[in-house]
TIZA-788751 format. One record per residue (C-alpha): residue number from 1; residue in three letters; chain; x, y, z. Coordinates in steps of 0.02 Angstrom, whole numbers, plus 50000, padded with zeros to 5 digits. Example, Ala and Ser with C-alpha at 12.3 -4.5 7.8 and 13.67 -1.06 7.14 Angstrom:
  pos  code  unit      x      y      z
    1   ALA     A  50615  49775  50390
    2   SER     A  50684  49947  50357
This chain:
  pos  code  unit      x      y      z
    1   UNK     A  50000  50000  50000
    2   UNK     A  50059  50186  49970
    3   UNK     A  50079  50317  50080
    4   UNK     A  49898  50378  50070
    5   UNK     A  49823  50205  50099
    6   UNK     A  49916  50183  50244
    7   UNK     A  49844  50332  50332
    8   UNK     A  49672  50296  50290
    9   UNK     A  49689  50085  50357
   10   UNK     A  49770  50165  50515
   11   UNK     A  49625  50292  50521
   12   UNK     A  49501  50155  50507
   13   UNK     A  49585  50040  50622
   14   UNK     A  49600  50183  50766
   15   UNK     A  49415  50206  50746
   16   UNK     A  49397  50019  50766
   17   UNK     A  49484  49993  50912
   18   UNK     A  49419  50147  50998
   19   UNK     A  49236  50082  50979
   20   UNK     A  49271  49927  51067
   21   UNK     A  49376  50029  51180
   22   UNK     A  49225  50140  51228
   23   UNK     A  49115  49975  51243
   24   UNK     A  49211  49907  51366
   25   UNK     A  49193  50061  51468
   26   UNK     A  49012  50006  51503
   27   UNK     A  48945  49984  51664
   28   UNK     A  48847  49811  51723
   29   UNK     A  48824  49750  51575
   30   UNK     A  48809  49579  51641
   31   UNK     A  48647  49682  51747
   32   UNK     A  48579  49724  51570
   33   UNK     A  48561  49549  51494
   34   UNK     A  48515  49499  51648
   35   UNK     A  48352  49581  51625
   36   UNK     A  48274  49427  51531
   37   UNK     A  48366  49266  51473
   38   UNK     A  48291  49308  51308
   39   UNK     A  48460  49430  51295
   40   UNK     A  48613  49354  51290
   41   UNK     A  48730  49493  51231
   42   UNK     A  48731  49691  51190
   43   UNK     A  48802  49706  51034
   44   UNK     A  48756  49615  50847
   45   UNK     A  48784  49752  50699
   46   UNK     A  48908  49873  50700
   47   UNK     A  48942  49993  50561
   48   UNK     A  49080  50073  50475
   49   UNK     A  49071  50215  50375
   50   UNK     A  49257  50268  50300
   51   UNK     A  49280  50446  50219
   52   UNK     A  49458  50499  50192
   53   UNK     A  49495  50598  50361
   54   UNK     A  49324  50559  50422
   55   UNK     A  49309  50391  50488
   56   UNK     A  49153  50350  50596
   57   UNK     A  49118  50161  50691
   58   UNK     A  48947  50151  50776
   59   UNK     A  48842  50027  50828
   60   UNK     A  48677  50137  50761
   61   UNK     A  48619  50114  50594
   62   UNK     A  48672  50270  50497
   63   UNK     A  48664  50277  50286
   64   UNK     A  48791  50346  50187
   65   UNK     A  48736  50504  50127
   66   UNK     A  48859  50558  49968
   67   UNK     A  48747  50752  49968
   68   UNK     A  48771  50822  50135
   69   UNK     A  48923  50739  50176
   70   UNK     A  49071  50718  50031
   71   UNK     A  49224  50723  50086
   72   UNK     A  49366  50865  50021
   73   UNK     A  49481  50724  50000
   74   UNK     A  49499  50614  49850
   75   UNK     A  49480  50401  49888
   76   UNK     A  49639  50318  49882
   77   UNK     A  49564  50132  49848
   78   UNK     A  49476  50058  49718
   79   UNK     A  49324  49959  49753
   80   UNK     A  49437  49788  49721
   81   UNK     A  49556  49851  49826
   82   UNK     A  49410  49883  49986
   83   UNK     A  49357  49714  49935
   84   UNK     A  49521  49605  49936
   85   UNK     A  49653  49706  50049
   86   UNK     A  49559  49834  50166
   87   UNK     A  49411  49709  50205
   88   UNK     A  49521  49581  50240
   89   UNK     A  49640  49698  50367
   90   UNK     A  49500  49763  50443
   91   UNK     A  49427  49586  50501
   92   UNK     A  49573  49526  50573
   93   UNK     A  49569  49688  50689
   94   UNK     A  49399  49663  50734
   95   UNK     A  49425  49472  50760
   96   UNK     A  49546  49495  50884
   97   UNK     A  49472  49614  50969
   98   UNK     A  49337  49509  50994
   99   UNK     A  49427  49357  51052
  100   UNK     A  49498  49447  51198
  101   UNK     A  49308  49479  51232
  102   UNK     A  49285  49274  51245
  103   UNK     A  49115  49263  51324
  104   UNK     A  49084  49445  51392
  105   UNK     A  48894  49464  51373
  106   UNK     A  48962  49629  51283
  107   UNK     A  48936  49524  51109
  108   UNK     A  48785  49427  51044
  109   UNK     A  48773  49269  50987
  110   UNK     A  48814  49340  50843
  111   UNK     A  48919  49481  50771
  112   UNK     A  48937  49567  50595
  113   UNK     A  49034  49720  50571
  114   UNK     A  48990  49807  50390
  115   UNK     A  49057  49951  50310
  116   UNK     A  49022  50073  50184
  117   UNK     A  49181  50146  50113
  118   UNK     A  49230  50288  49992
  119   UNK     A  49316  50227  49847
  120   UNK     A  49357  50302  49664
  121   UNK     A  49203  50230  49588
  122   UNK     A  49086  50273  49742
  123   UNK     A  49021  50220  49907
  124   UNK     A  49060  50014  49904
  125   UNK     A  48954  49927  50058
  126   UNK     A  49051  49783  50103
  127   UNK     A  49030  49650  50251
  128   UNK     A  49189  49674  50354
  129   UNK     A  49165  49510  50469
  130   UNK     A  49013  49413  50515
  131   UNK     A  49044  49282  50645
  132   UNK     A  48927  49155  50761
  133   UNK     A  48961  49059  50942
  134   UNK     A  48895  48940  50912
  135   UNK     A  48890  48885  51096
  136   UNK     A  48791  49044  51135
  137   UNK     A  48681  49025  50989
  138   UNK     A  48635  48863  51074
  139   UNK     A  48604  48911  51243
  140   UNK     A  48502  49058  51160
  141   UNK     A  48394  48930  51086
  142   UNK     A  48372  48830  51233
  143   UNK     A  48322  48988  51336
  144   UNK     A  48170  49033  51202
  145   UNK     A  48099  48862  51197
  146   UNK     A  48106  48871  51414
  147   UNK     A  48019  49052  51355
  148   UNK     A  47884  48972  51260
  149   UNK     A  47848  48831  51357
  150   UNK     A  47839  48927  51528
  151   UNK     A  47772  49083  51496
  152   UNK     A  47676  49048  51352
  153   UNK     A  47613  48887  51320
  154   UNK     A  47579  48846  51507
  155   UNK     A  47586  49025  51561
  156   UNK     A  47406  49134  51604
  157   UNK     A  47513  49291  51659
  158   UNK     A  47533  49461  51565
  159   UNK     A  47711  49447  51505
  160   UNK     A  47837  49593  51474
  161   UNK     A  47860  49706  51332
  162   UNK     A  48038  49668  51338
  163   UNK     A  48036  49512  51304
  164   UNK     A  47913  49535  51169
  165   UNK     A  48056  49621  51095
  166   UNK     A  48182  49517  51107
  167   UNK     A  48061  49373  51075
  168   UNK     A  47976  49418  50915
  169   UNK     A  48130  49452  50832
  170   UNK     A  48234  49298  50861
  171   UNK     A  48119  49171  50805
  172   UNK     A  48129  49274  50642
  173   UNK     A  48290  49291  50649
  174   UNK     A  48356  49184  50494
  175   UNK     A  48537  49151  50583
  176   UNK     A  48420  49053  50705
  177   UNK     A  48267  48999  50625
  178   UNK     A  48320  48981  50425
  179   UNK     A  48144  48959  50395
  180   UNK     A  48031  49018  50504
  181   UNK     A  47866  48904  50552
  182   UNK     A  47712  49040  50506
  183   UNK     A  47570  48963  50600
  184   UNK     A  47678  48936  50743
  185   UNK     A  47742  49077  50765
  186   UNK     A  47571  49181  50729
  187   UNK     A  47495  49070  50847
  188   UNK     A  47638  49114  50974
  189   UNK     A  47634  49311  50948
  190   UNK     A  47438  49276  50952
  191   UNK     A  47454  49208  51103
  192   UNK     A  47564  49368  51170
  193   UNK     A  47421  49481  51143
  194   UNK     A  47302  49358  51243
  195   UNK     A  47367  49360  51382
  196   UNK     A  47387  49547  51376
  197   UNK     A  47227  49611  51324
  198   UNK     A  47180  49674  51501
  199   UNK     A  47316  49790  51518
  200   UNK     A  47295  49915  51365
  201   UNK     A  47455  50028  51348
  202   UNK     A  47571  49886  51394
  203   UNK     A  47477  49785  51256
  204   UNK     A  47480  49928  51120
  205   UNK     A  47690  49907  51175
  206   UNK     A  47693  49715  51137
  207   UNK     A  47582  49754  50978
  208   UNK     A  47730  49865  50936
  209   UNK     A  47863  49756  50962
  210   UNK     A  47764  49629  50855
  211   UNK     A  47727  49725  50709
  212   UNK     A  47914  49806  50712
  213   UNK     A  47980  49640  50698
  214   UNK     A  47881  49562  50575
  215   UNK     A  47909  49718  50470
  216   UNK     A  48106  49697  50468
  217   UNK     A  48090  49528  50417
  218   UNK     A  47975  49559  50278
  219   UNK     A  48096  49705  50198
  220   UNK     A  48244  49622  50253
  221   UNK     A  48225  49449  50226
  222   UNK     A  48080  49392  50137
  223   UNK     A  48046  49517  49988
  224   UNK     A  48226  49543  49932
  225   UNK     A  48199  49355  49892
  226   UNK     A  48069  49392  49756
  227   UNK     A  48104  49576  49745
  228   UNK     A  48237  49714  49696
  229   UNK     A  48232  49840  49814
  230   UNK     A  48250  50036  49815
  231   UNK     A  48274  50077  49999
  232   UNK     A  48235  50273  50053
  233   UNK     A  48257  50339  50234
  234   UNK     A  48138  50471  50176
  235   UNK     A  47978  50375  50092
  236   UNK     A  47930  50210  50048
  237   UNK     A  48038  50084  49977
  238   UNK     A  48003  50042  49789
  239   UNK     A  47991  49857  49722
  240   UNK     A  48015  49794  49574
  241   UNK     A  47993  49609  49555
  242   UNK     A  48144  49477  49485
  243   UNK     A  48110  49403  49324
  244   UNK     A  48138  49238  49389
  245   UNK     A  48040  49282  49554
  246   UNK     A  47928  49121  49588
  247   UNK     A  47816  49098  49739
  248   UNK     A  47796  48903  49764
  249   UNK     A  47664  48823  49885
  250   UNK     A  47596  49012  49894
  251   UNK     A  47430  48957  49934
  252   UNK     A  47475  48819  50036
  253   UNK     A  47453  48826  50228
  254   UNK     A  47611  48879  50333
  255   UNK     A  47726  48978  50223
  256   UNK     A  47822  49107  50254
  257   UNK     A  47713  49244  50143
  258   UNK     A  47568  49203  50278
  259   UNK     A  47680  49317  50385
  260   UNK     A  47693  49437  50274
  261   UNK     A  47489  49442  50257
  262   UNK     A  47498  49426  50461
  263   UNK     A  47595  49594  50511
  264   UNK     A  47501  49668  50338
  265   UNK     A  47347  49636  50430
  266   UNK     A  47416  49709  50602
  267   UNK     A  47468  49868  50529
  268   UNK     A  47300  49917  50435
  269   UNK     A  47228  49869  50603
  270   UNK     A  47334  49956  50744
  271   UNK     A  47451  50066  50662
  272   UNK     A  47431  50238  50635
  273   UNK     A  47370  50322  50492
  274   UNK     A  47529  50387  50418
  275   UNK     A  47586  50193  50436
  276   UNK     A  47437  50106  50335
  277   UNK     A  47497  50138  50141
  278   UNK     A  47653  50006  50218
  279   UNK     A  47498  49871  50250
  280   UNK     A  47422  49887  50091
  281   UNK     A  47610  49877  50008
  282   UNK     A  47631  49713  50071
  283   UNK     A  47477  49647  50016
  284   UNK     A  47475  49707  49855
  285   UNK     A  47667  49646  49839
  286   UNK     A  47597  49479  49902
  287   UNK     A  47477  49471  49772
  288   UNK     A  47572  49505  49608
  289   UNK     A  47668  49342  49695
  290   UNK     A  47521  49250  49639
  291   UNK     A  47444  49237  49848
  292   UNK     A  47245  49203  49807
  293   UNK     A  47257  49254  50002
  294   UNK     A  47316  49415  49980
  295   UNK     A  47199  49453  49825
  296   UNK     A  47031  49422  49918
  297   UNK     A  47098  49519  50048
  298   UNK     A  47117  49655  49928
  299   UNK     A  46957  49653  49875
  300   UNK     A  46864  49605  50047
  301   UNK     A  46972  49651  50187
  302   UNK     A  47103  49569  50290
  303   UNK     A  47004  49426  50382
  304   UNK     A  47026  49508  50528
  305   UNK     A  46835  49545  50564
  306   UNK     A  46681  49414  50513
  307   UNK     A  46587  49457  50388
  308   UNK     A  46430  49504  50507
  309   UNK     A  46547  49636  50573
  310   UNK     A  46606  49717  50384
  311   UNK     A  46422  49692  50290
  312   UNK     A  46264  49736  50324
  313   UNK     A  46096  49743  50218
  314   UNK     A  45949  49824  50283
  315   UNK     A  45792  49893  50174
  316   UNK     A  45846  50050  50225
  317   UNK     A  46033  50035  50226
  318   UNK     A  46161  49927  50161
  319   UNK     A  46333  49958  50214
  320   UNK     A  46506  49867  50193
  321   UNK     A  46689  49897  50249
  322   UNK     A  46850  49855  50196
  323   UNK     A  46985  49881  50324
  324   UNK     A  47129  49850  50208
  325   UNK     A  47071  50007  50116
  326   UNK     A  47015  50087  50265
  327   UNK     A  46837  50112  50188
  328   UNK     A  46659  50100  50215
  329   UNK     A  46526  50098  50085
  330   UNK     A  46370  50170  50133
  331   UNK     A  46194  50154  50032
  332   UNK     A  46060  50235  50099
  333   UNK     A  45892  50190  49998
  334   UNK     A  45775  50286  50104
  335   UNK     A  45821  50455  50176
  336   UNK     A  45749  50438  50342
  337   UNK     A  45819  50448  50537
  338   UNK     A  45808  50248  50520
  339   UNK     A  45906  50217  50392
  340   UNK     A  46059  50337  50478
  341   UNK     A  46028  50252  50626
  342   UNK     A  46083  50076  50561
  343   UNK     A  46231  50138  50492
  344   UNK     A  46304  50242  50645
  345   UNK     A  46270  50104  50735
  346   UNK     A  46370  49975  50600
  347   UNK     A  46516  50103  50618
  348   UNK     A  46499  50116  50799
  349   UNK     A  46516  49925  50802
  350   UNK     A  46670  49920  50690
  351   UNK     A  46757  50058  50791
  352   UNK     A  46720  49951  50966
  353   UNK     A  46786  49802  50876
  354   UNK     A  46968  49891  50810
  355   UNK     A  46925  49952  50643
  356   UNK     A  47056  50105  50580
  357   UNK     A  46990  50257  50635
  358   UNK     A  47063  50326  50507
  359   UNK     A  46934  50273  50353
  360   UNK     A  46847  50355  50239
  361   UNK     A  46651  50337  50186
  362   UNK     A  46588  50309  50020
  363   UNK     A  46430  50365  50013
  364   UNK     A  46288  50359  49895
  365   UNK     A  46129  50431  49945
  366   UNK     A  46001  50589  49903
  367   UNK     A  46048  50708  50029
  368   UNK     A  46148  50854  50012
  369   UNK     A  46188  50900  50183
  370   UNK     A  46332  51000  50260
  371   UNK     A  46387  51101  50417
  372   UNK     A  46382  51275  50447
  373   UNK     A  46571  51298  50450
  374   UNK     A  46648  51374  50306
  375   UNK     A  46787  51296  50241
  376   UNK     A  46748  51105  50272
  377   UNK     A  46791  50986  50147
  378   UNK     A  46668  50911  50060
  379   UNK     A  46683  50747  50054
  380   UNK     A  46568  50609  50058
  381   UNK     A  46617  50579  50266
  382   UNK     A  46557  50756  50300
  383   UNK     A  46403  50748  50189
  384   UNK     A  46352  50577  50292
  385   UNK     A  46364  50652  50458
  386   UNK     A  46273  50819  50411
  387   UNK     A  46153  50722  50335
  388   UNK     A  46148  50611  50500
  389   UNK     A  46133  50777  50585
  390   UNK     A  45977  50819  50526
  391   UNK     A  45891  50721  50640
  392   UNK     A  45912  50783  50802
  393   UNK     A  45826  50607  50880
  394   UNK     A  46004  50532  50802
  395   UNK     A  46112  50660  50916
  396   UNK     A  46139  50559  51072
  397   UNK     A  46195  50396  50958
  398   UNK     A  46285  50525  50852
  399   UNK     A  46384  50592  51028
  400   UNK     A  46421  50391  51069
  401   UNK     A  46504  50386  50915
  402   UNK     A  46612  50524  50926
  403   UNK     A  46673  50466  51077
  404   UNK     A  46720  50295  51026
  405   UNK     A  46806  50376  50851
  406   UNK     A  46912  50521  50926
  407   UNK     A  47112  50484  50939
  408   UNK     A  47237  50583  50931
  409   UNK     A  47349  50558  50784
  410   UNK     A  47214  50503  50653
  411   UNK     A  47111  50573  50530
  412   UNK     A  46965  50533  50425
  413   UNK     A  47044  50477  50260
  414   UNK     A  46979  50592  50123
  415   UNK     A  47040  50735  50194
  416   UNK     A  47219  50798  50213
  417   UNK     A  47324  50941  50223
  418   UNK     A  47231  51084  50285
  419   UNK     A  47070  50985  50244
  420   UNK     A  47123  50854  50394
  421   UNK     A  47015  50807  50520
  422   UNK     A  47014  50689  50669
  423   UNK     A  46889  50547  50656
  424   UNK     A  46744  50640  50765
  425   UNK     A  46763  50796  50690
  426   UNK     A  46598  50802  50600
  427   UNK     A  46478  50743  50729
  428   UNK     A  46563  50845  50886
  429   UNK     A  46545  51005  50745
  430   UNK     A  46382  50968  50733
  431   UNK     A  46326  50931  50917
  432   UNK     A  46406  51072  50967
  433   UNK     A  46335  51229  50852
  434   UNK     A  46172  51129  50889
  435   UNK     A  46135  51110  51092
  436   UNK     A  46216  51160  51250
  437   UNK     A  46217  50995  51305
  438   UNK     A  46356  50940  51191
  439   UNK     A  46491  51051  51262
  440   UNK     A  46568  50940  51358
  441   UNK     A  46597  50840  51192
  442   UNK     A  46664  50985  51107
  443   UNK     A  46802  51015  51253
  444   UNK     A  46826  50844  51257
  445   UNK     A  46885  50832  51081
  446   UNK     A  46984  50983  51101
  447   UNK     A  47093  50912  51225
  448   UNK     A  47123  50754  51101
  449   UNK     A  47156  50859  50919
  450   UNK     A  47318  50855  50845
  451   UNK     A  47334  51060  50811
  452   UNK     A  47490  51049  50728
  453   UNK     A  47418  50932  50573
  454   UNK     A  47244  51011  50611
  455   UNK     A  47142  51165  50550
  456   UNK     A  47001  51128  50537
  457   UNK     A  46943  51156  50726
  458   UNK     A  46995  51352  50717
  459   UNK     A  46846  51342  50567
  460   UNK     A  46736  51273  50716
  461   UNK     A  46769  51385  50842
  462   UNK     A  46719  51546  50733
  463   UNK     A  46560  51463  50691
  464   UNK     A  46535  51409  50873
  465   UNK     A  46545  51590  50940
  466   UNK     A  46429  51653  50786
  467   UNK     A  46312  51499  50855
  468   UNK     A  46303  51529  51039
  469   UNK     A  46380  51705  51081
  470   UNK     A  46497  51728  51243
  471   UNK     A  46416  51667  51400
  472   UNK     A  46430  51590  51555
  473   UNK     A  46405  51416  51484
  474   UNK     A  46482  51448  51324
  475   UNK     A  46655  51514  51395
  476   UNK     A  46735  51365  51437
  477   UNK     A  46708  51294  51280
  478   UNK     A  46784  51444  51183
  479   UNK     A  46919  51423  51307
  480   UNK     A  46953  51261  51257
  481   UNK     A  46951  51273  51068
  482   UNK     A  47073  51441  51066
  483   UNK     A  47199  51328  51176
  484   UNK     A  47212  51258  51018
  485   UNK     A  47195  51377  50885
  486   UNK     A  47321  51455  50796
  487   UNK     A  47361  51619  50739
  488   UNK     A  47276  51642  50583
  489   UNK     A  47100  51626  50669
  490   UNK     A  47020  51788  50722
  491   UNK     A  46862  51759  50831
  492   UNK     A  46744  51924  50821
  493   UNK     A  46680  51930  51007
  494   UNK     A  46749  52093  51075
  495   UNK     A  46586  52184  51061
  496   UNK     A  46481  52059  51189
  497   UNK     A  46666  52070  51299
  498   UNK     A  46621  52237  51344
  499   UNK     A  46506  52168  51446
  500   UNK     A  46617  52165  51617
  501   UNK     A  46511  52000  51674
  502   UNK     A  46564  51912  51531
  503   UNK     A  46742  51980  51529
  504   UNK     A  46767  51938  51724
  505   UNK     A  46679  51759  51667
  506   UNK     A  46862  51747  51537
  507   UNK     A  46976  51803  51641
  508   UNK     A  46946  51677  51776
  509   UNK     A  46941  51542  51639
  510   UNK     A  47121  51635  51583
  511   UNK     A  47192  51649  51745
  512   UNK     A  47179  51447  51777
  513   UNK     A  47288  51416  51616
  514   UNK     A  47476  51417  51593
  515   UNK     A  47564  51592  51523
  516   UNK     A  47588  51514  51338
  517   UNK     A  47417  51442  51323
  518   UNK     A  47349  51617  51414
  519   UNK     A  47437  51718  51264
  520   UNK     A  47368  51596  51148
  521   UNK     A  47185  51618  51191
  522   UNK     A  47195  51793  51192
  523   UNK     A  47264  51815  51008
  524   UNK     A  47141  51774  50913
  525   UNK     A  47027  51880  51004
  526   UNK     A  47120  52055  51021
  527   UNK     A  47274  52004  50894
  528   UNK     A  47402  51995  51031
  529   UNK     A  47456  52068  51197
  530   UNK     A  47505  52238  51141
  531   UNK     A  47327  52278  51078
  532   UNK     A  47280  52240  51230
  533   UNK     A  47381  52311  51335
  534   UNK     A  47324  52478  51220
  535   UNK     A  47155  52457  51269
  536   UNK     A  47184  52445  51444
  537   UNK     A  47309  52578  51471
  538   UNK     A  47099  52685  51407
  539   UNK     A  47000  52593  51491
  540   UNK     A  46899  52645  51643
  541   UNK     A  46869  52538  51808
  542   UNK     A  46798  52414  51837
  543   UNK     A  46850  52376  51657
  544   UNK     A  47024  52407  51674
  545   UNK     A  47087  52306  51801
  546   UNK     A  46987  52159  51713
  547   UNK     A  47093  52175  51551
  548   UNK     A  47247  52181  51659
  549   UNK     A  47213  52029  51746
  550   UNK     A  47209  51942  51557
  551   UNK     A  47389  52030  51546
  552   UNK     A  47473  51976  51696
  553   UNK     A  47418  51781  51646
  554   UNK     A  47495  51778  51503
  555   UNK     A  47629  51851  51563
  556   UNK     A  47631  52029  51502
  557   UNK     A  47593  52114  51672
């Protein structure tokens, strides 16, 4: 090697040994394995990312970015050289260093240092060293049939969430299981969310776990068999399938695409909405792999709900879902307060029974409905619920469902952008302008909305006022919707503030609220503190000292 070379293998060796350096600086690590025998070392995948003068060894995932971070310096090696003399140097430094480790629970059973390099043709990824104990492989396979045995085949107690993790992704982990046994290990990760089901955030944790390490396997492991792959860190991979890509048994029972159709099915179901489009991906990459399985659930959902719970046909109604699409197809044939009726309550049902939240109606009937806020989108959601609306017999089953569909995070799916709305929206919009009685609904869903994906409820808020004025009753509720409005919304109410009843009524609801929030509900009323602070410096007792109370809570007193 020349000169040049020789200061960039010494660069990438000092980086080497300073990472296992820094590792062995750790404190009770034996304490952190100890935490479940489903762990049986820290460390599996290290990287190495070599630029000339910029050499970086982590044990974090990090991509190779040739925009934002080329180096001044030119590459001394070739790619054949990276391959046949740097990759080889480089493993015997790592190998050694890992010998003097022995057994040290610092290392898992297995351990695969890859690199990325700079050479004079481009970034080369390369496989450094990839190495397996096999006596700790062994053990580790003892310990997660003890696992299975104890705590879930015989077991009836929740389990943890760690060892969900560690769990779900060994027995997909091909250096363990080559092939992994689908019904098995559905029925075992099936069996995880049994006997969990009574404890709902540590559930939604293990569902987590599951879903995040069926998804690896299925990009990592099981497409790339049948697929070339276009990975991005900032939207979804593409596919595009081998020519000599051939499913075989694919509609047989227990193969390895009914995992694929498995975590498909758990992410239309329990992820959230930005995560669905990565459901539907799998099926529909499933199906142009020739999986009947994945086709009907396509066309009629994933399986995951009867077909009592997805269809129903009524003389006045017929509606069916789809929760692979996330839809619901409405027909109303007679417009009446019956035929609304049966389909809240279908929707209602789904929603109980863990259909996304985040669907979309279809709907196809003879009203023309909509709500008195300008600036709704009008989609064929919006135009069911107004239509609902009408019927003010329908309200309380209207308020039952927008209990069950608000979540924060979601959004009806035919809106977006500006347009978005949380599932809800339309029927607490409507309750509220309509009856006093639904304000606790509206605050309600004002302490769930997302407001920094969300406009739509500053569109509410000025039609609420127009609707119901400023009053003791009515306060709160404006309260509540301008802690989460945002500065483009200008609510109209100063004339009924001069009213020092109603102005002492706000500034006891203002008081009670943090500065920021204070500040923010006072915006969109005067336009900001200084205005404010102008009209009190004229005002006249009483008066006065009620607009600088509003000051000194947000802060400007």
């Amino acid at each position: 090697m020349n000169a040049l070379q020789e200061e960039a293998l010494e660069e990438m060796r000092t980086a080497i040994h300073e990472w296992f350096d820094e590792q062995a600086k750790q404190k009770d690590v034996e304490g952190t394995v100890k935490r479940t025998t489903l762990q049986i070392g820290l460390f599996n995948d290290v990287r190495l990312e070599y630029r000339p003068g910029r050499t970086i060894v982590d044990s974090f995932g990090f991509g190779y970015n040739d925009e934002s971070g080329k180096s001044m310096k030119a590459s001394p090696f070739t790619r054949e050289q990276v391959l046949h003399e740097v990759r080889p140097l480089l493993a015997g430094i790592a190998k050694e260093r890992l010998d003097k480790l022995g057994t040290s629970p610092l290392i898992d059973y297995r351990f695969t240092l890859r690199g990325t390099f700079a050479t004079t043709e481009g970034p080369a990824a390369v496989t450094v060293l990839e190495i397996i104990d096999e006596e700790k492989k062994r053990q580790l396979l003892e310990r997660i049939q003890s696992y299975i045995e104890k705590k879930l085949e015989k077991g009836s107690y929740p389990t943890k969430p760690l060892e969900t993790f560690f769990l779900s992704r060994h027995l997909l982990d091909p250096f363990l299981y080559p092939e992994p046994e689908a019904s098995r290990t559905i029925a075992l990760f099936d069996r995880i969310q049994e006997l969990n089901k009574e404890r709902t955030q540590a559930l939604a944790e293990h569902r987590s776990h599951l879903i995040r390490a069926l998804t690896g396997w299925a990009e990592d492991v099981f497409l790339p068999r049948y697929y070339d792959v276009t990975r991005s860190a900032y939207r979804d991979h593409e596919y595009e399938i081998k020519p000599d890509a051939v499913l075989e048994n694919k509609d047989q029972p227990n193969q390895p695409i009914d995992l694929l159709l498995y975590v498909a099915s758990m992410i239309l179901r329990y992820e959230p909405n930005y995560s669905k489009s990565r459901g539907q991906t799998f099926l529909e990459l499933a199906s142009r792999l020739g999986s009947a399985k994945a086709g009907r659930m396509l066309k009629e959902g994933s399986g995951s709900f009867s077909q009592e719970d997805t269809h129903m046909r009524h003389e006045l109604a017929e509606c069916k879902a789809n929760d692979v699409f996330a839809l619901v197809t409405v027909v109303i044939r007679k417009e009446e307060a019956g035929a609304y009726e049966r389909a809240i309550s279908f929707l209602l049902s789904l929603l109980r029974k863990g259909f996304p939240k985040s669907y979309k109606i279809k709907l196809k009937s003879s009203g023309r409905e909509s709500l008195p806020v300008k600036g709704l989108a009008k989609s064929d959601t919006h135009r069911f619920f107004a239509n609902a609306l009408a019927y003010s017999e329908l309200h309380p089953l209207l308020e039952q469902y927008a209990r069950e569909a608000m979540e924060e995070f979601e959004w009806y799916g035919d809106t977006e952008g500006d347009n978005s709305v949380m599932p809800g929206s339309y029927a607490v919009f409507g309750l509220g302008l309509s009856d006093e009685r639904y304000f606790p609904l509206v605050e309600a869903y004002m302490g769930l909305v997302d407001d920094e994906h969300q406009l739509a409820h500053d569109k509410f808020t000025a039609a609420f006022a127009d609707a119901h004025g400023v009053s003791a009753s009515s306060i709160p509720v404006l309260v509540a919707c301008l802690r989460r409005s945002h500065d483009s919304l200008e609510l109209k109410i100063q004339p009924e503030l001069e009213s020092e009843d109603k102005l002492s009524l706000l500034a006891q609801q203002v008081e009670a609220l943090p500065r920021y929030e204070a500040e923010r509900v006072l915006y969109p009323i005067w336009g900001g503190t200084e205005k404010l602070a102008a009209q009190a410096r004229k005002a006249k007792e009483p008066r006065k000292e009620l607009l600088l109370r509003l000051l000194k809570a947000a802060g400007q007193a």
